[in-house]
Residue frames relative to the residue before (quaternion, step in Angstrom):
aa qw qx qy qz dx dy dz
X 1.0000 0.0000 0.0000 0.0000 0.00 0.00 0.00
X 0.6267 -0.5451 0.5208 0.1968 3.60 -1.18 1.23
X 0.0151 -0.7854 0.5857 0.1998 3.54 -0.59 0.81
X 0.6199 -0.6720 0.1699 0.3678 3.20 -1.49 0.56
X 0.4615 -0.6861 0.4642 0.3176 3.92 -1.00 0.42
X 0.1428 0.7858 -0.5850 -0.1411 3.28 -0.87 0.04
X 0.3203 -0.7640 0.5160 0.2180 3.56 -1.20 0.55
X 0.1142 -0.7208 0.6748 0.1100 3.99 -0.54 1.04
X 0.0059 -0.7821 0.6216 -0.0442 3.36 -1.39 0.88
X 0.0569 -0.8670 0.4913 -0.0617 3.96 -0.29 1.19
X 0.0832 -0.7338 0.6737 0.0283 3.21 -1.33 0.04
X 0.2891 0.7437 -0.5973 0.0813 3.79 -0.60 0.79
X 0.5782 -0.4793 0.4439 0.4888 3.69 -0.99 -1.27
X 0.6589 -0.5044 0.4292 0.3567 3.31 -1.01 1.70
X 0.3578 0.5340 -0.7333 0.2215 3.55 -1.64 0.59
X 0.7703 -0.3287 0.5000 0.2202 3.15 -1.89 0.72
X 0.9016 0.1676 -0.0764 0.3914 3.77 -0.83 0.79
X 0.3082 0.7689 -0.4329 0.3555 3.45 1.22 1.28
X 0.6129 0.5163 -0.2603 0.5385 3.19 0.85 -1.34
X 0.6846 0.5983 -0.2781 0.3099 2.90 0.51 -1.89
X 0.6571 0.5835 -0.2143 0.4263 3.91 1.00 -1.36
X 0.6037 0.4832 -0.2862 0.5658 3.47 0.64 -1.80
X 0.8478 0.1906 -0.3539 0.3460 3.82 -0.26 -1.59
X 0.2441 0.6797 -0.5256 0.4497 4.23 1.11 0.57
X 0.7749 0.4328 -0.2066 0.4118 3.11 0.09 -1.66
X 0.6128 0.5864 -0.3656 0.3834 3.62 0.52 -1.39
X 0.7639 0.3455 -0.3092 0.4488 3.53 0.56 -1.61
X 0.5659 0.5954 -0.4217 0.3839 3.48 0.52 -0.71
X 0.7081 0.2740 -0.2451 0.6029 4.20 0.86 -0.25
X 0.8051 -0.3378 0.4018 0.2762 3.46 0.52 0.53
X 0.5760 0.6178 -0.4101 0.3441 3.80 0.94 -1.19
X 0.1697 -0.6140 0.7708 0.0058 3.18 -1.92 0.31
X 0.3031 -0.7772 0.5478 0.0635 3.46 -0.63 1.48
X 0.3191 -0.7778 0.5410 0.0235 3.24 -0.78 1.47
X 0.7945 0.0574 0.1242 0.5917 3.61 1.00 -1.46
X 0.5696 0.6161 -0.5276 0.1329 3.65 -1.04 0.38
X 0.4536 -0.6186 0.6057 -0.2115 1.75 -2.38 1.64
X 0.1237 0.8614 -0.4904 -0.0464 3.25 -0.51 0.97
X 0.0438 0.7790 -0.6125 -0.1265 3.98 -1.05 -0.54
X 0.0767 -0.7650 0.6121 0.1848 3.08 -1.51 1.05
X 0.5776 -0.5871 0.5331 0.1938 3.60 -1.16 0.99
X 0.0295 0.8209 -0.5443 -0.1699 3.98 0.26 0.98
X 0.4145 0.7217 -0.4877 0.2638 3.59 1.06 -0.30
X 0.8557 0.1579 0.0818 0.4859 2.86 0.31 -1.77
X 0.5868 -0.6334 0.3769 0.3354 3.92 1.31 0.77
X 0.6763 0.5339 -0.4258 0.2762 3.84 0.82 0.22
X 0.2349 -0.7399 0.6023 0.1861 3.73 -1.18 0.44
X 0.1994 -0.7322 0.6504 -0.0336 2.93 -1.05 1.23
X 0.0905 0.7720 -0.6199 0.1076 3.67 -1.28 0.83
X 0.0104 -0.7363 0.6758 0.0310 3.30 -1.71 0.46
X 0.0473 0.7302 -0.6809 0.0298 3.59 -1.13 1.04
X 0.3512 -0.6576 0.6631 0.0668 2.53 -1.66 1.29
X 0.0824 0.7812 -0.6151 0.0679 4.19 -0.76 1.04
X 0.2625 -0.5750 0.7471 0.2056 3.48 -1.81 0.32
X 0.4074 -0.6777 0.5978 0.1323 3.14 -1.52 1.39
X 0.3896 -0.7944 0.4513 0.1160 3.59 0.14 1.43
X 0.6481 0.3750 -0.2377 0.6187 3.97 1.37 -1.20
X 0.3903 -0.7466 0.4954 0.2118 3.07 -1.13 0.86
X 0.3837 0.7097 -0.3820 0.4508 3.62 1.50 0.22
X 0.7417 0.5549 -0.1252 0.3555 3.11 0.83 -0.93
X 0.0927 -0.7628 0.6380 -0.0510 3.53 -0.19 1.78
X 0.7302 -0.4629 0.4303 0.2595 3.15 -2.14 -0.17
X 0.4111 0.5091 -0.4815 0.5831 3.38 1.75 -0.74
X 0.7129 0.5606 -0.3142 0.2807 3.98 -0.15 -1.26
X 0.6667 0.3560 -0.3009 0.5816 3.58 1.07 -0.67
X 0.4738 0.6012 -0.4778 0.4310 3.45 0.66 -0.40
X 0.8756 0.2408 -0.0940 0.4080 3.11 0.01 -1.30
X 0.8519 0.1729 -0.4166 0.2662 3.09 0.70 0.41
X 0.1331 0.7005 -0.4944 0.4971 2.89 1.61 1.61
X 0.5864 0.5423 -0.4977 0.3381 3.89 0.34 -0.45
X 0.3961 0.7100 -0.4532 0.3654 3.68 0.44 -0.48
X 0.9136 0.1491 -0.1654 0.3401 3.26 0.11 -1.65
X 0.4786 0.6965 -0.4320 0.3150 3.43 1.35 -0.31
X 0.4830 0.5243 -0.4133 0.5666 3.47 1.43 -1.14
X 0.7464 0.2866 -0.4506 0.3972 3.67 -0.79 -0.94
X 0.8352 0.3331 -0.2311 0.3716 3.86 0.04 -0.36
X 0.3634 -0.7191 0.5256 0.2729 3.59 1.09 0.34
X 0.3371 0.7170 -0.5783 0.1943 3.42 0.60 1.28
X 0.1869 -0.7000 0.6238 0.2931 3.50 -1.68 0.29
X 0.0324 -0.8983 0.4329 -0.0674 3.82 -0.49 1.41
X 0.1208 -0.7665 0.6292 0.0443 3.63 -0.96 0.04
X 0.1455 -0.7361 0.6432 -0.1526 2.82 -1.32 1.58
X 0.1683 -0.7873 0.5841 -0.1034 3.38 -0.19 1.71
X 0.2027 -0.5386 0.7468 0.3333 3.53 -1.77 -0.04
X 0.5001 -0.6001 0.6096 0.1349 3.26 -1.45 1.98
X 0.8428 0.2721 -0.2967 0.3572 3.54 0.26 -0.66
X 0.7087 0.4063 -0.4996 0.2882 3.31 0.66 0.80
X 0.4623 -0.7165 0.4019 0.3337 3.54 -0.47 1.64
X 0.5119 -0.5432 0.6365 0.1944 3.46 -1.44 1.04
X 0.5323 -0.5343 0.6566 0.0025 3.11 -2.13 1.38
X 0.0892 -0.7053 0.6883 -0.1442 3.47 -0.61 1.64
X 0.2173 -0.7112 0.6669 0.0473 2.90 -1.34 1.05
X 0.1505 0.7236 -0.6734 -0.0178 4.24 0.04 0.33
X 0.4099 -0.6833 0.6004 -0.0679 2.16 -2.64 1.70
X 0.2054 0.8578 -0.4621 0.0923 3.45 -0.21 0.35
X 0.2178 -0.7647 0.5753 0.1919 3.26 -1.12 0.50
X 0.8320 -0.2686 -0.0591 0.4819 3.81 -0.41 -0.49
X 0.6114 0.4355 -0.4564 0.4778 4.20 0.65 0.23
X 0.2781 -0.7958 0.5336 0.0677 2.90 -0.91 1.02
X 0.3346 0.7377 -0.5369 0.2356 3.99 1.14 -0.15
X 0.7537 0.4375 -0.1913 0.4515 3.65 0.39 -0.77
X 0.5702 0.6825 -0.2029 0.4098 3.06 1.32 -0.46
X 0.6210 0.4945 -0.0044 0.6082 3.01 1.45 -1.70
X 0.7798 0.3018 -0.3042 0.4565 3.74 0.48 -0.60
X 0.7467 0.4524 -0.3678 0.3201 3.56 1.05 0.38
X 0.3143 0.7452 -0.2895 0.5119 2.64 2.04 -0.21
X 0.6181 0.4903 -0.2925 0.5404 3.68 0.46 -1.73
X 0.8193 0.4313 -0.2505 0.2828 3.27 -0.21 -1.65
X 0.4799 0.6738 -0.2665 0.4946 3.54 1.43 -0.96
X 0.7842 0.3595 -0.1452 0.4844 3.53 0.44 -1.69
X 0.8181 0.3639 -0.2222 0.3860 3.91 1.08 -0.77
X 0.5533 -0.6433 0.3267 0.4163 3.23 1.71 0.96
X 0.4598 0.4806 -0.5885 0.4596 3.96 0.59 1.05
X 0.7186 0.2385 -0.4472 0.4761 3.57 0.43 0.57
X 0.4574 -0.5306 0.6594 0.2729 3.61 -1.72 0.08
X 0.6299 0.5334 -0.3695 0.4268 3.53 0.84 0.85
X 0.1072 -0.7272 0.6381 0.2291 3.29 -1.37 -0.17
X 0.7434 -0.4681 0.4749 0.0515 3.33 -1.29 0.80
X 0.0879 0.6208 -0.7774 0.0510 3.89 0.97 1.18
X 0.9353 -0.1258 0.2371 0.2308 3.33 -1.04 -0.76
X 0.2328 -0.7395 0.5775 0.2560 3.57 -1.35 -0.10
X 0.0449 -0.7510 0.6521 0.0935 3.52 -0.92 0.62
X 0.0212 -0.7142 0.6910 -0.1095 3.74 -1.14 0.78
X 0.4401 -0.6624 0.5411 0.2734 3.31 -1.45 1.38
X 0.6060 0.5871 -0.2287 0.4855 3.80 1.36 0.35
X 0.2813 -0.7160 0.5851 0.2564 3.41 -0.75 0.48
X 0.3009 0.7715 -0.4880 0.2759 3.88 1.35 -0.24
X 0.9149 0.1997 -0.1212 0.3292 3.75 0.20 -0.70
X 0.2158 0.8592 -0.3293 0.3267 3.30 1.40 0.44
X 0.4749 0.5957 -0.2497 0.5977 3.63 1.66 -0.31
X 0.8486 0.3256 -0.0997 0.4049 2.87 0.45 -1.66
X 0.5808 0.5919 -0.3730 0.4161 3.46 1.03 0.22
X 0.5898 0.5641 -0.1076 0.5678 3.00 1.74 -1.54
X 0.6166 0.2897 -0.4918 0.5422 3.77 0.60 0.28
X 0.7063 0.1229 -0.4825 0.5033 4.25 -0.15 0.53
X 0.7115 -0.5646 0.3922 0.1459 3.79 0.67 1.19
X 0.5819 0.5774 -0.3834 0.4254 3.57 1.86 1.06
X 0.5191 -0.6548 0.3441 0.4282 3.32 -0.69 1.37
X 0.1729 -0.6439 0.7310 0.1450 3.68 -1.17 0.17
X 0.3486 -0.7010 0.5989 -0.1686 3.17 -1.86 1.07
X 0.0492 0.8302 -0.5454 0.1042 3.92 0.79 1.39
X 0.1856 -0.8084 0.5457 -0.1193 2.72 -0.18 1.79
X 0.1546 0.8669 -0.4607 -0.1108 3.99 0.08 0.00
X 0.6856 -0.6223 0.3772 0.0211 3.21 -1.57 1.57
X 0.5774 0.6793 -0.4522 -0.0255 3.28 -0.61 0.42
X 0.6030 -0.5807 0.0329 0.5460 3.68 -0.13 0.17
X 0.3456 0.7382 -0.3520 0.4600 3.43 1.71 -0.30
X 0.7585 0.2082 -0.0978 0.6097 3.97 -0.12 -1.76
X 0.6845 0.4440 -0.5739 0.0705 4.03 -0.23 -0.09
X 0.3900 0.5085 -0.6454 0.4156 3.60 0.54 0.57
X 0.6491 0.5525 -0.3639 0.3755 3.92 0.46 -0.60
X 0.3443 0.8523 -0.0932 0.3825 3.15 1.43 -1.35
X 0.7736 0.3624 0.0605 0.5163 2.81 -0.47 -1.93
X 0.8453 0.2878 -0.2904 0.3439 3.57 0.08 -1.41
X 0.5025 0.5805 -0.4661 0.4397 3.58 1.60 -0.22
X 0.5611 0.6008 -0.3192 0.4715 3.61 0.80 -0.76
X 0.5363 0.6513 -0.2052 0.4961 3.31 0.57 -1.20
X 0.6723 0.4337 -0.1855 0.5705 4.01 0.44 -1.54
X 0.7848 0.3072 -0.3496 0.4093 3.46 0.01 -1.31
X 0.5883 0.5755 -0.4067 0.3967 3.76 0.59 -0.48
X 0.6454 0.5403 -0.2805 0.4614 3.58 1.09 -0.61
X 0.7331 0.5807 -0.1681 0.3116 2.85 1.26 -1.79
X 0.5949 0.6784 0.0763 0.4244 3.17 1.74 -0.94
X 0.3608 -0.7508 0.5350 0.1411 3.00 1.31 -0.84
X 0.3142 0.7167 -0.5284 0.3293 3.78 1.36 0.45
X 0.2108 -0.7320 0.6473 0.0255 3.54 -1.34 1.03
X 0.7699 -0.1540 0.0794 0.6142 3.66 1.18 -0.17
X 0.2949 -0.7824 0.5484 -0.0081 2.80 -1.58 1.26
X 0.2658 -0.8162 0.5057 0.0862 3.39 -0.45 1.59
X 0.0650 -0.7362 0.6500 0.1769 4.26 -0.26 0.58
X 0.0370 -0.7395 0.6711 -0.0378 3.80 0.36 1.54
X 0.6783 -0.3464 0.0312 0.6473 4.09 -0.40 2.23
X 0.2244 0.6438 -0.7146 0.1565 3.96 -0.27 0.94
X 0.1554 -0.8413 0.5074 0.1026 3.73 -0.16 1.81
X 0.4446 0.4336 -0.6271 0.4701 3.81 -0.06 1.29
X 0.5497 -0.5575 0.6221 0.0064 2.74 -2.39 0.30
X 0.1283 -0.8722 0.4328 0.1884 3.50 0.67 0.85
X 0.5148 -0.5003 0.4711 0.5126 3.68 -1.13 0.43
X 0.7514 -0.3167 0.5232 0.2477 2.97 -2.31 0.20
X 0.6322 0.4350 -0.2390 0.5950 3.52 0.68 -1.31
X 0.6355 0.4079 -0.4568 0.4702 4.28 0.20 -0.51
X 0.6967 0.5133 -0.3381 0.3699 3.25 0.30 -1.42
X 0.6778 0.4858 -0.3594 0.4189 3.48 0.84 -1.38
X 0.7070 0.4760 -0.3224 0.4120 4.00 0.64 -0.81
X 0.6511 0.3653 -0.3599 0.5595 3.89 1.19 -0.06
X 0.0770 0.7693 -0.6237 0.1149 3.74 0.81 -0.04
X 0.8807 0.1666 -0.0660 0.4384 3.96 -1.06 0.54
X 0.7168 0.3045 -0.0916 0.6205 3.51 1.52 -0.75
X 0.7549 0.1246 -0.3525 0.5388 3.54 -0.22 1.16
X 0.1567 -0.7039 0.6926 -0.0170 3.26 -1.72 1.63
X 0.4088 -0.6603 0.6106 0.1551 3.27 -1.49 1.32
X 0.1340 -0.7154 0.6187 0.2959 3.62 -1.28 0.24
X 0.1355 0.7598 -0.6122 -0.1720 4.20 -0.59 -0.13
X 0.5950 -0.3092 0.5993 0.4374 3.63 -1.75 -0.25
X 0.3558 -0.7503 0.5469 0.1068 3.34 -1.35 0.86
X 0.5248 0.6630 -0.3888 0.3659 3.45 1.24 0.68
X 0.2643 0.6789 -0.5474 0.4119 3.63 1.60 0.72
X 0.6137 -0.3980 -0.6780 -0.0732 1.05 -2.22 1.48
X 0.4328 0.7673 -0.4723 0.0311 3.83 0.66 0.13
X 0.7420 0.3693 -0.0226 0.5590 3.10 1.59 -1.11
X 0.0977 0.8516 -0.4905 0.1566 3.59 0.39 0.98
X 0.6719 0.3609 -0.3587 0.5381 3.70 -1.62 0.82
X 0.7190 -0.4899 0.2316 0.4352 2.67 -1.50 -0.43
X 0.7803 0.2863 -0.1962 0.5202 3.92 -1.93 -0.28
X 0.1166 -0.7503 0.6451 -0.0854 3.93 0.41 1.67
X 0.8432 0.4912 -0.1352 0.1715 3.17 0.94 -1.42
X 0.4738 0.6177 -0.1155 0.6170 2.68 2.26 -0.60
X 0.6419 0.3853 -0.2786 0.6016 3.66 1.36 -0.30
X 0.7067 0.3899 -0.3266 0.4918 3.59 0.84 0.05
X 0.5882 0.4152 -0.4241 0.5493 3.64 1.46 0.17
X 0.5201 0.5217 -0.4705 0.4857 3.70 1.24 0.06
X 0.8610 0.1852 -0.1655 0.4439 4.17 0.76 -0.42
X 0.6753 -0.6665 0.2690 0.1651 2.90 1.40 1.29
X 0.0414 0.8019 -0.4693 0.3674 3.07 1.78 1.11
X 0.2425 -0.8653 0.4268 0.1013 3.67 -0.55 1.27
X 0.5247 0.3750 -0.2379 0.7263 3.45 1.82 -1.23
X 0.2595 0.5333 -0.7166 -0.3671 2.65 -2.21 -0.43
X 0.2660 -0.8203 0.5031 -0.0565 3.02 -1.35 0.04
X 0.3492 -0.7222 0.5955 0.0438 4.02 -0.69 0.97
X 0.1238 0.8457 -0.5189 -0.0139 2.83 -1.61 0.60
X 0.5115 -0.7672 0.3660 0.1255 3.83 -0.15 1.39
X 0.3502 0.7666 -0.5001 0.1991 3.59 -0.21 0.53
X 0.7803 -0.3685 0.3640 0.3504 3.49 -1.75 0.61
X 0.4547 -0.7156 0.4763 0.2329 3.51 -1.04 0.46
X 0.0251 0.8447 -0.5338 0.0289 3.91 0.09 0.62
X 0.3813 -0.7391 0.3151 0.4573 3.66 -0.75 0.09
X 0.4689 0.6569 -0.4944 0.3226 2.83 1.84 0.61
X 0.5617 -0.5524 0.3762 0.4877 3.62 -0.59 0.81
X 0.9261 0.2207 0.1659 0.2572 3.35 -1.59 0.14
X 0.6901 0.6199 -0.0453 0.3708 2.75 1.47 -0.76
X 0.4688 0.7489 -0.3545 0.3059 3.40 1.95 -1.20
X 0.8609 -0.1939 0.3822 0.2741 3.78 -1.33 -0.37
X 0.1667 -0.7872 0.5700 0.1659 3.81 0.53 0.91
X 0.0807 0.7214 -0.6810 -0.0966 3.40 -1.48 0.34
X 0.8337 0.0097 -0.0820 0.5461 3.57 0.70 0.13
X 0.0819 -0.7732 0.6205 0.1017 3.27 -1.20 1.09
X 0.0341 0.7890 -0.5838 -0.1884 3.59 -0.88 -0.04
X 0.0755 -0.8146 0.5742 0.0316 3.58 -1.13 0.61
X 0.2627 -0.6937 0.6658 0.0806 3.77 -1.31 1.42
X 0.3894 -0.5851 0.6634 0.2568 3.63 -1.79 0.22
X 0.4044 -0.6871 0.5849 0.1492 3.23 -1.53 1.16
X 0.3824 -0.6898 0.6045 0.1125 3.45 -0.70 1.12
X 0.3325 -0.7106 0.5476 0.2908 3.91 -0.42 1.25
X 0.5362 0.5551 -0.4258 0.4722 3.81 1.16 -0.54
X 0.6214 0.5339 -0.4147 0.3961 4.08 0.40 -1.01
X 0.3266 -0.6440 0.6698 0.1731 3.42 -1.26 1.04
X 0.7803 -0.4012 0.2236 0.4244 3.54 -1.72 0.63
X 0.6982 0.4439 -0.2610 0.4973 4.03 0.80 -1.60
X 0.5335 0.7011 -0.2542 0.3991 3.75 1.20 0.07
X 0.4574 0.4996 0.0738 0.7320 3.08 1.99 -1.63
X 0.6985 0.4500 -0.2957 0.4713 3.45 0.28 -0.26
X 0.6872 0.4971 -0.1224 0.5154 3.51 0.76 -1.33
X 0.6456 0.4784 -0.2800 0.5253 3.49 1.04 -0.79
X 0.7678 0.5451 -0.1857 0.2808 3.52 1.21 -1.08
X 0.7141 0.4365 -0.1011 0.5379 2.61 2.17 -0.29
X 0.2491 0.6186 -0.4243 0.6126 2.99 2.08 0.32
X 0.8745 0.2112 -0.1781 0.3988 3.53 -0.15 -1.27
X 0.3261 0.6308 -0.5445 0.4465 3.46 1.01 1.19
X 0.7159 0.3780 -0.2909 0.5099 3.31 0.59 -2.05
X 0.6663 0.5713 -0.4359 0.1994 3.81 0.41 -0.21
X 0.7018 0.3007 -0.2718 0.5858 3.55 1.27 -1.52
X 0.4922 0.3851 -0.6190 0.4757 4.37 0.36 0.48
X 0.6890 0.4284 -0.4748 0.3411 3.93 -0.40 -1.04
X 0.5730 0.6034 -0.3134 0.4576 3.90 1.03 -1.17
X 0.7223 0.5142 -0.1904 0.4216 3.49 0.87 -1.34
X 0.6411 0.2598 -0.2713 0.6692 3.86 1.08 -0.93
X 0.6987 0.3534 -0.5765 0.2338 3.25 -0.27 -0.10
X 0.5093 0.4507 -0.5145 0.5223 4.28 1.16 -1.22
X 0.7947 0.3692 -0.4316 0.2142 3.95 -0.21 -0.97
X 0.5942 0.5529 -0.3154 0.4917 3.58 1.30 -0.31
X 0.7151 0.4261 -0.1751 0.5257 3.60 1.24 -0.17
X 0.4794 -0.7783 0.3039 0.2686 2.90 1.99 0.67
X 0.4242 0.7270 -0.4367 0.3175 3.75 1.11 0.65
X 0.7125 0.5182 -0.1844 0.4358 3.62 1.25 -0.28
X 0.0573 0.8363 -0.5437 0.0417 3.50 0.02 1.67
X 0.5476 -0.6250 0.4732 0.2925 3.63 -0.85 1.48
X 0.0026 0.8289 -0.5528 -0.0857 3.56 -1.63 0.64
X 0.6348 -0.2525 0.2056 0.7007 3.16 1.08 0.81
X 0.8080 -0.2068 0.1783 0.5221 4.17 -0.62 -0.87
X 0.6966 0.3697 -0.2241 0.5726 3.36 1.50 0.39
X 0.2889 -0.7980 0.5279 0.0332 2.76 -1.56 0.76
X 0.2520 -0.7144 0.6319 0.1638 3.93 -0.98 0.96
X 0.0245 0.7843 -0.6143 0.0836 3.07 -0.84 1.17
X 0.2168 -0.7728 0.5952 -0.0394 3.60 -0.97 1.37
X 0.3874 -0.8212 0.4184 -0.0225 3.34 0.24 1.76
């Protein structure tokens, strides 16, 4: 029988006798370290860390480390989080009418490359409903306008609760959430966009960068803020333009290297590898 995993994850101020505490604690319950990763931040004086352990006594629960984990956080002014690794995290994905991102988390979801499962899809479209309904997730046509999105939102809002959602993925979800949404997912929901802002705006970005001969493109994954666009980067990825590749060519590539830096993104944040720093993020791959 599989013992159980858990994943501890901290943040405090650098000092002598961290490791030293956490890997105290670990033996003291029995644990057996599987993975760790640490970093200290000399700029600003912070230490950042993440272990991955099996609880070797079978007595031992997560309420139990919890509690007797408080001890050391006090001595170290730490801020921490103690998850069960082995229980795959609840994804909510948003989308409106492309479905590329859609489809590769799904797959990945359904062929065990994510630490998730698949509550549902919602889209201000009925466009992808098929495609949800072939790996047999409920889908949710939710439609947008400025009139119903306070309504919107708060129906969202329900099914995330209702569910049991642990993060929300907007895989190309083409609205702007309120300030007030964004603020109530705060840490729990990643955006994916093209990385050609602000040059290439509206609609066909990609098709306007094969018109100026735009060699890279490239995508990039990050925390939801109500600052546009703007939230916490966790993953970029970037492809070369071929001068030979025609615009729908450039496209395909651009959306290739979407499904890549979002799947990377849910999968380190669903594996608990991503610890906020202020507008940045440490991330232990």
């Amino acid at each position: 029988m599989t013992a159980p995993r858990y994943v501890l994850t901290l943040k405090c101020p650098d000092r002598p006798g961290i490791v030293h505490a956490v890997s105290a604690f670990l033996l003291g319950n029995g644990c057996t370290i599987v993975e760790s990763q640490q970093f200290g931040e000399h700029r600003e004086g912070t230490f950042f860390m993440r272990v991955e352990f099996e609880a070797l006594d079978p007595l031992t629960t997560l309420e139990t480390l919890r509690a007797d984990f408080t001890g050391v956080p006090e001595r170290f002014s730490m801020e921490w989080r103690l998850i069960d690794g082995s229980r795959p995290q609840r994804i909510l994905i948003m989308a409106s009418r492309f479905g590329h991102c859609v489809n590769d988390l799904l797959f990945r979801a359904f062929n065990g490359g994510l630490n998730a499962e698949v509550a549902a899809v919602v889209s201000n479209h009925p466009d992808l409903r098929r495609l949800a309904g072939t790996y047999g997730t409920a889908y949710h046509h939710i439609p947008v306008t400025p009139e119903t999105k306070p309504a919107a939102e708060a129906e969202v809002l329900d099914l995330i609760d209702d569910l049991g959602v642990d993060l929300v993925v907007l895989a190309r979800y083409m609205q702007i959430l309120s300030p007030e949404l964004c603020k109530k997912l705060e840490g729990r929901a990643i955006n994916i966009h093209h990385s050609m802002l602000p040059s290439f705006k509206g609609a066909r970005p990609y098709h306007q960068a094969h018109a100026r001969g735009v060699k890279l493109v490239g995508a990039t994954a990050h925390y939801v803020t109500p600052d546009l666009d703007e939230g916490p980067i966790i993953e970029q990825e970037v492809a070369r333009v071929d001068h030979s590749m025609t615009a729908a060519e450039a496209t395909t590539l651009g959306r290739d290297v979407e499904c890549l830096a979002l799947s990377r993104a849910v999968r380190w944040h669903t594996e608990n590898r991503v610890l906020l720093d202020g507008n940045r993020t440490v991330v232990f791959p």
